[in-house]
N, CA, C and O atoms as CSV, one atom per row, in Angstrom:
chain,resi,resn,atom,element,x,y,z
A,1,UNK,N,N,161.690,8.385,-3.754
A,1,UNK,CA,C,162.246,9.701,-3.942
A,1,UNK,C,C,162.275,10.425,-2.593
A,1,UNK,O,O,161.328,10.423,-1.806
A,2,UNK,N,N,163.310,10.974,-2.419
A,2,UNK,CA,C,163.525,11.946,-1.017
A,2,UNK,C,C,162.907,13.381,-0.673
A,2,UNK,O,O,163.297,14.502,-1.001
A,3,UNK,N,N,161.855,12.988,0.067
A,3,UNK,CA,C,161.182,14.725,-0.044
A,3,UNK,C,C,162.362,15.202,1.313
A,3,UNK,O,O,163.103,14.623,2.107
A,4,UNK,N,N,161.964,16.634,0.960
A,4,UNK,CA,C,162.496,17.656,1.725
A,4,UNK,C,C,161.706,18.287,2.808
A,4,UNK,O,O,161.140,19.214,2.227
A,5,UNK,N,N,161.311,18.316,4.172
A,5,UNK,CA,C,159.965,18.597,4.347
A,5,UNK,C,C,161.062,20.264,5.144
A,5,UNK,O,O,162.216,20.370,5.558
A,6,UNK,N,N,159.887,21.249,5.002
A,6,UNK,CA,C,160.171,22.452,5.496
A,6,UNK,C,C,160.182,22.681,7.070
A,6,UNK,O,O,159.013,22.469,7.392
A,7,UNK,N,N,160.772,22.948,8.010
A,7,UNK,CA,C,160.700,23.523,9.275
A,7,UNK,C,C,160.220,24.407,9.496
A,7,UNK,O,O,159.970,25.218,8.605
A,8,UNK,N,N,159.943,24.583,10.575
A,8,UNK,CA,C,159.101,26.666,10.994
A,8,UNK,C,C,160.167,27.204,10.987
A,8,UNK,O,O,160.214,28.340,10.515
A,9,UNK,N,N,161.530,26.515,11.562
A,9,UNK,CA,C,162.412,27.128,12.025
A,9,UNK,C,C,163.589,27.255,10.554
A,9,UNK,O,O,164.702,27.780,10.589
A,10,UNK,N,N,163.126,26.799,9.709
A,10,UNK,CA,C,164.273,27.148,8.500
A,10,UNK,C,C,163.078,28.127,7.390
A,10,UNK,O,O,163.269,28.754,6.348
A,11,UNK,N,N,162.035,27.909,8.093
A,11,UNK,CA,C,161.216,29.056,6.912
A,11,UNK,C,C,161.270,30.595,7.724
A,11,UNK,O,O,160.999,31.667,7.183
A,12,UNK,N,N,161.700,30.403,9.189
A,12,UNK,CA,C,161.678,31.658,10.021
A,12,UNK,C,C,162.982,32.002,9.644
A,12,UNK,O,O,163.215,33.209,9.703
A,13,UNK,N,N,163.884,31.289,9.278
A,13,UNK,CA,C,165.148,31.383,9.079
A,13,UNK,C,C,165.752,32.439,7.629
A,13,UNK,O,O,166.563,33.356,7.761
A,14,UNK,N,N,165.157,32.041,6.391
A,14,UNK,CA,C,164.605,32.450,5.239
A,14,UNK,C,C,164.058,33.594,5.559
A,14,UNK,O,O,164.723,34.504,5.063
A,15,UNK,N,N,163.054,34.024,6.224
A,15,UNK,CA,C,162.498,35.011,6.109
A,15,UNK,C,C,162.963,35.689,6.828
A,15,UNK,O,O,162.282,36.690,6.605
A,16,UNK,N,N,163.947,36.102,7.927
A,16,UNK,CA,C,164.911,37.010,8.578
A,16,UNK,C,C,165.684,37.415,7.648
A,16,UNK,O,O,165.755,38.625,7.434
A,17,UNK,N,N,166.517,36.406,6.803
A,17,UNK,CA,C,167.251,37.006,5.883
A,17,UNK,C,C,166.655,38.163,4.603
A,17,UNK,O,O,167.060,39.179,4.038
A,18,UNK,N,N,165.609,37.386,4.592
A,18,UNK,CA,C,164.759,38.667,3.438
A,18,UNK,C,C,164.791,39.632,4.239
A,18,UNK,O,O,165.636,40.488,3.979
A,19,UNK,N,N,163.914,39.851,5.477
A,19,UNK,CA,C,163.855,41.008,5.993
A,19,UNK,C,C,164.710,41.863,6.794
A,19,UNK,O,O,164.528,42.900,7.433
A,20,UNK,N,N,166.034,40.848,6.483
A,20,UNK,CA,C,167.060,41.639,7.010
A,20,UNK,C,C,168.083,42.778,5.574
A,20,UNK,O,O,168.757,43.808,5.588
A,21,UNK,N,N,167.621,41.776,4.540
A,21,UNK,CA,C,168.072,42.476,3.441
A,21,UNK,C,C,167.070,43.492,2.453
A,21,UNK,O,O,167.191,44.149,1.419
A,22,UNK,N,N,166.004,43.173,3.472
A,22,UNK,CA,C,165.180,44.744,2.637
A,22,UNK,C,C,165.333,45.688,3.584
A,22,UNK,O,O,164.903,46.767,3.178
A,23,UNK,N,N,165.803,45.738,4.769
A,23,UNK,CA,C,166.105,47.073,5.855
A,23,UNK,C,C,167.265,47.683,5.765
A,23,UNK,O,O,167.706,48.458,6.613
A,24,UNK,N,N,168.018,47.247,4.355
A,24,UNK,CA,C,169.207,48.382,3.816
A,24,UNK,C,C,168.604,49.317,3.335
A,24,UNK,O,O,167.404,49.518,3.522
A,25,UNK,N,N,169.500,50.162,2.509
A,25,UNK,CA,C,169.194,51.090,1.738
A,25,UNK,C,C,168.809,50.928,0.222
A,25,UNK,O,O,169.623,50.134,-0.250
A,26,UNK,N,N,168.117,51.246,-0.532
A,26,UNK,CA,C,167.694,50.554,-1.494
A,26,UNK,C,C,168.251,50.754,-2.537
A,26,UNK,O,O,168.942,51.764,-2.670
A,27,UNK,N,N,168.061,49.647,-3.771
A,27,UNK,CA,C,169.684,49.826,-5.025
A,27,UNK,C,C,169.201,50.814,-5.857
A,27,UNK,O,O,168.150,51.437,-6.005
A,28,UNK,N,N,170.482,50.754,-6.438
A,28,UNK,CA,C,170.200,51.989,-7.714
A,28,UNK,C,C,168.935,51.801,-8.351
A,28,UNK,O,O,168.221,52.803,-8.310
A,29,UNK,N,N,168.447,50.787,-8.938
A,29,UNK,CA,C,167.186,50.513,-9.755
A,29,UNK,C,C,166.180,51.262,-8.872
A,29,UNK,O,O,165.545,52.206,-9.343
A,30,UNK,N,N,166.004,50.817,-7.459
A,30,UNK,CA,C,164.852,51.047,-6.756
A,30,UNK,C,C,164.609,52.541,-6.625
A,30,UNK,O,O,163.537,53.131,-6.768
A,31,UNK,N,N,166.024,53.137,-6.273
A,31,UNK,CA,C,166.348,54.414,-6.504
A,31,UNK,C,C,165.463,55.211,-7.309
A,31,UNK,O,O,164.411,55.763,-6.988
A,32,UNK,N,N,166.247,55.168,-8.738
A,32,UNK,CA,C,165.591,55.235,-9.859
A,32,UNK,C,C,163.779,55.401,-10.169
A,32,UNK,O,O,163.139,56.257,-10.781
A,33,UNK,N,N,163.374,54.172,-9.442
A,33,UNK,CA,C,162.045,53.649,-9.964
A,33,UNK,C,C,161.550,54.702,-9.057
A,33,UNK,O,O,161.073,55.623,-9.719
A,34,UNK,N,N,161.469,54.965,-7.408
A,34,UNK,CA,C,161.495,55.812,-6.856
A,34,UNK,C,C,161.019,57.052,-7.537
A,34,UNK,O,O,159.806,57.231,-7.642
A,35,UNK,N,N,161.960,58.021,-8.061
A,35,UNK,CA,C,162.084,59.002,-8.817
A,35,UNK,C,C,161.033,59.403,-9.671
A,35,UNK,O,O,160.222,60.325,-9.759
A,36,UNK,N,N,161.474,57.950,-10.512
A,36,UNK,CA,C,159.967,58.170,-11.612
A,36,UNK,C,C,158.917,58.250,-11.294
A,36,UNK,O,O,157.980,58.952,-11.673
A,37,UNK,N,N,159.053,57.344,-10.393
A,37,UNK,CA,C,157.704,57.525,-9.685
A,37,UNK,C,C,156.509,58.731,-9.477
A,37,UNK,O,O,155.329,58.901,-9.783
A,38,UNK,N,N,157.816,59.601,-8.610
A,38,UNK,CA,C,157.339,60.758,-7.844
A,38,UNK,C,C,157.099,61.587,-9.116
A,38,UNK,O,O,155.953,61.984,-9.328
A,39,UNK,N,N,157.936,61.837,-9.849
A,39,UNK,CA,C,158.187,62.870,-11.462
A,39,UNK,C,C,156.851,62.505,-11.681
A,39,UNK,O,O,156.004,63.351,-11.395
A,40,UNK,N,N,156.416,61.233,-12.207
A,40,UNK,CA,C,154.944,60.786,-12.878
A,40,UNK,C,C,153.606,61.074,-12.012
A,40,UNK,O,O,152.544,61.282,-12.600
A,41,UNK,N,N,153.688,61.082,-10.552
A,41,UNK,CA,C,152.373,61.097,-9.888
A,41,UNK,C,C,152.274,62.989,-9.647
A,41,UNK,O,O,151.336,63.642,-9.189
A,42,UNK,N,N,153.721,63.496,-10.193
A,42,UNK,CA,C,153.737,65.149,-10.090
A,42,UNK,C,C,153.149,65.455,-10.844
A,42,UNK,O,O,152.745,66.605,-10.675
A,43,UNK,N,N,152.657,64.754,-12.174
A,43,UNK,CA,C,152.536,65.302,-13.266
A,43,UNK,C,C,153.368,66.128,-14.758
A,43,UNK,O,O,153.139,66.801,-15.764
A,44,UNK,N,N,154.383,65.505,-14.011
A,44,UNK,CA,C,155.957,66.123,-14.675
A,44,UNK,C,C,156.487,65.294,-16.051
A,44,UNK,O,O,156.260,64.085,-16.091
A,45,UNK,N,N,156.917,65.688,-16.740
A,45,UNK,CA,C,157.839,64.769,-17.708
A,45,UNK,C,C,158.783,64.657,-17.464
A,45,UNK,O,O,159.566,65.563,-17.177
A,46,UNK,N,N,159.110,62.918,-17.523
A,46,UNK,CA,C,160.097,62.170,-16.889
A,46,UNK,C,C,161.067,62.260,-18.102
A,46,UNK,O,O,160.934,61.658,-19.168
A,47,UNK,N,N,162.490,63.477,-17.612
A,47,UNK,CA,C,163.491,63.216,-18.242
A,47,UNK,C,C,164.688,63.227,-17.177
A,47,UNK,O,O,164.711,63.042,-15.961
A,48,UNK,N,N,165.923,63.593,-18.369
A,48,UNK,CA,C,166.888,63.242,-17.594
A,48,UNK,C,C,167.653,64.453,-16.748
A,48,UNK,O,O,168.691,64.330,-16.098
A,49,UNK,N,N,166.674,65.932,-16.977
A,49,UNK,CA,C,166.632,66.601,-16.457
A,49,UNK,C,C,165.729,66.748,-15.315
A,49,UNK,O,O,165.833,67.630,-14.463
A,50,UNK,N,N,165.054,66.054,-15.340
A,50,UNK,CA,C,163.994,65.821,-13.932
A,50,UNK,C,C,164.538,64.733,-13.137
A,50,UNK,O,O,164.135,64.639,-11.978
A,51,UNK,N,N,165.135,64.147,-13.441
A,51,UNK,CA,C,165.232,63.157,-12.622
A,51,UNK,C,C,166.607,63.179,-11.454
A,51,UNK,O,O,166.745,62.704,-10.327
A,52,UNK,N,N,167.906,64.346,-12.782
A,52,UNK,CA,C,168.760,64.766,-11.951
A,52,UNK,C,C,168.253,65.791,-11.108
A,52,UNK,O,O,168.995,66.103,-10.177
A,53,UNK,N,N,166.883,66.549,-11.230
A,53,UNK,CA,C,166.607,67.505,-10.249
A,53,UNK,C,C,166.498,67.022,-8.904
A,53,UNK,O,O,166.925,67.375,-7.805
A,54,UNK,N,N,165.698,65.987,-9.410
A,54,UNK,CA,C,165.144,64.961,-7.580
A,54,UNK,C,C,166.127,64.432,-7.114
A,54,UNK,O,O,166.169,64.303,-5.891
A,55,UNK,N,N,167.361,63.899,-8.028
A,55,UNK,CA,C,168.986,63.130,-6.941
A,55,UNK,C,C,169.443,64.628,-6.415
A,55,UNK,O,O,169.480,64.795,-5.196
A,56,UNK,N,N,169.816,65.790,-7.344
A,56,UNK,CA,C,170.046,66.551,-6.368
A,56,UNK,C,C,168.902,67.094,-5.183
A,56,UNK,O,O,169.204,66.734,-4.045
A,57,UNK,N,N,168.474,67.369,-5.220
A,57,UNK,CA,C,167.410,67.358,-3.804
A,57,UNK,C,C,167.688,66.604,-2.773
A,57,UNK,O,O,168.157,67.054,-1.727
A,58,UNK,N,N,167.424,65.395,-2.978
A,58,UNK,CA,C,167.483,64.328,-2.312
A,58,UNK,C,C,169.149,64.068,-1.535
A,58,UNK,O,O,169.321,63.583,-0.417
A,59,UNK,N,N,170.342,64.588,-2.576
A,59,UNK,CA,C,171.414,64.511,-2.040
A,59,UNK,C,C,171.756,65.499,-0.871
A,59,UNK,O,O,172.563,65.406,0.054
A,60,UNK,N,N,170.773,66.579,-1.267
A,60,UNK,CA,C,170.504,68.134,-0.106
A,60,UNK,C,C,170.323,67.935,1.138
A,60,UNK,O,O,170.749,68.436,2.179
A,61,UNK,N,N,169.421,66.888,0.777
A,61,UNK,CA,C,168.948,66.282,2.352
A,61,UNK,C,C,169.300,65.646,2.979
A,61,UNK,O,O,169.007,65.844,4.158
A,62,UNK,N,N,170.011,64.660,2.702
A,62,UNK,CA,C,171.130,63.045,2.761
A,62,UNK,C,C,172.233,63.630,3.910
A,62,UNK,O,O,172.979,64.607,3.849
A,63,UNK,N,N,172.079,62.883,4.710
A,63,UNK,CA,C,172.482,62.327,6.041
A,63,UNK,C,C,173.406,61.111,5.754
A,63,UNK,O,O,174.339,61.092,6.556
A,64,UNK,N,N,173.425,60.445,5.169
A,64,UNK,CA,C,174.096,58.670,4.330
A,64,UNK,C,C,174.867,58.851,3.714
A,64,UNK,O,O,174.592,59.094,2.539
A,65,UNK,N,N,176.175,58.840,4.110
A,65,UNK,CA,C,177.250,58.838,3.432
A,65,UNK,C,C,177.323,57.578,2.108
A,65,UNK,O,O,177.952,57.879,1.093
A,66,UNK,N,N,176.714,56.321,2.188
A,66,UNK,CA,C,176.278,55.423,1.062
A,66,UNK,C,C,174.876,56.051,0.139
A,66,UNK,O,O,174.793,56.232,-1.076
A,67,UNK,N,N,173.921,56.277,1.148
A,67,UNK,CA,C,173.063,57.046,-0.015
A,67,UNK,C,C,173.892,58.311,-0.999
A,67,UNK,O,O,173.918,58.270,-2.229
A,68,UNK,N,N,174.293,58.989,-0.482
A,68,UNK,CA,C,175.083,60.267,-0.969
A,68,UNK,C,C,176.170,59.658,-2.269
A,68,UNK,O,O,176.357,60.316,-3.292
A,69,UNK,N,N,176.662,58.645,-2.082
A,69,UNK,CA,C,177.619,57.675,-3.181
A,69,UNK,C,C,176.455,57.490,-4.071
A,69,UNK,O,O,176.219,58.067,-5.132
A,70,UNK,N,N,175.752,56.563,-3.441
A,70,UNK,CA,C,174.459,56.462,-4.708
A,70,UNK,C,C,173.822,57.625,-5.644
A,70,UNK,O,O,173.462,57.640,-6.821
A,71,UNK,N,N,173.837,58.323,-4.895
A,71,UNK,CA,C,173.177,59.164,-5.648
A,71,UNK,C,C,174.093,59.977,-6.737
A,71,UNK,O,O,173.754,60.493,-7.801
A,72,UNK,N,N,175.665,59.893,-5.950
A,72,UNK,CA,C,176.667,60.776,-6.885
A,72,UNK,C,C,176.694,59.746,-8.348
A,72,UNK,O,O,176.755,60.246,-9.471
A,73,UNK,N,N,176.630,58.059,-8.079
A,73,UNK,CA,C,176.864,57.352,-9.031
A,73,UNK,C,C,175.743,57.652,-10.512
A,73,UNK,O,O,175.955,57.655,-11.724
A,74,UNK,N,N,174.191,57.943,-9.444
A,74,UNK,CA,C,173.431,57.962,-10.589
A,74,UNK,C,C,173.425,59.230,-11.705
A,74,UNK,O,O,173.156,59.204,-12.906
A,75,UNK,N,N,173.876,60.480,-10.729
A,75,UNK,CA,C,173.922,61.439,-11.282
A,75,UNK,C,C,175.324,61.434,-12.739
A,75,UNK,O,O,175.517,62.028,-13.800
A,76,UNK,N,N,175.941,60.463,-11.981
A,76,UNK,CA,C,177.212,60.886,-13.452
A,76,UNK,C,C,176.573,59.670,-13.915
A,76,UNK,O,O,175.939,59.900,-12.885
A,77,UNK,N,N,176.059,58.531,-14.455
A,77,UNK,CA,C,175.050,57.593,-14.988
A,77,UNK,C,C,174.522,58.743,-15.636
A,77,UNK,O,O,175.004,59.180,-16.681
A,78,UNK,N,N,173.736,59.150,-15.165
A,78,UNK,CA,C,172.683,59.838,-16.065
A,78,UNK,C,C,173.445,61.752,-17.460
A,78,UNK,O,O,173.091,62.337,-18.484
A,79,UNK,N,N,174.524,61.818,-16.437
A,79,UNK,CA,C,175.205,62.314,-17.387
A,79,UNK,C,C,176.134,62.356,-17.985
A,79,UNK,O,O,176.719,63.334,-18.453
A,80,UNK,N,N,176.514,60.619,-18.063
A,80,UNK,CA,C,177.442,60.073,-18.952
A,80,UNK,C,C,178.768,59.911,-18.591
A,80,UNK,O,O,179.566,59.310,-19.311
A,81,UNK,N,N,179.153,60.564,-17.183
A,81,UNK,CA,C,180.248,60.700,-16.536
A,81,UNK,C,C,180.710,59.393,-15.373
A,81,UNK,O,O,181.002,59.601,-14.196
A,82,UNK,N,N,180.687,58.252,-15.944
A,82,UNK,CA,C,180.964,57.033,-15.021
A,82,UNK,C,C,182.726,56.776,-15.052
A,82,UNK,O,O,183.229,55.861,-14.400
């Protein structure tokens, strides 16, 4: 049977690509999870009125013309307007 043996240089290889694709901006989910996050360690109840409070905030501040999309996407997501 044919093993496969690993290189330094194809596991260094692999792992540039991960860490080149976690130094974007992060997806809607992460977004999201984000949010709750913060809502839950506030002590807040996580609705869908809290959660559009923090995208708008967050859009207040936004410099990222792609974050700023994201955030417009989640906001009509969350109020039904896709």
């Amino acid at each position: 049977m044919l093993q496969q043996r690993r290189t330094p240089e194809a596991e260094h290889t692999v792992s540039d690509y991960m860490q080149s694709s976690n130094d974007a901006f992060p997806s809607s989910q992460e977004t999201l999870g984000h949010i709750v996050t913060d809502i839950i360690r506030a002590g807040e109840t996580v609705s869908r009125k809290a959660i559009c409070a923090k995208l708008l905030a967050r859009l207040s501040d936004n410099q990222d013309p792609e974050l700023e999309k994201q955030y417009h996407e989640l906001i009509a997501l969350l109020l039904g307007r896709e």
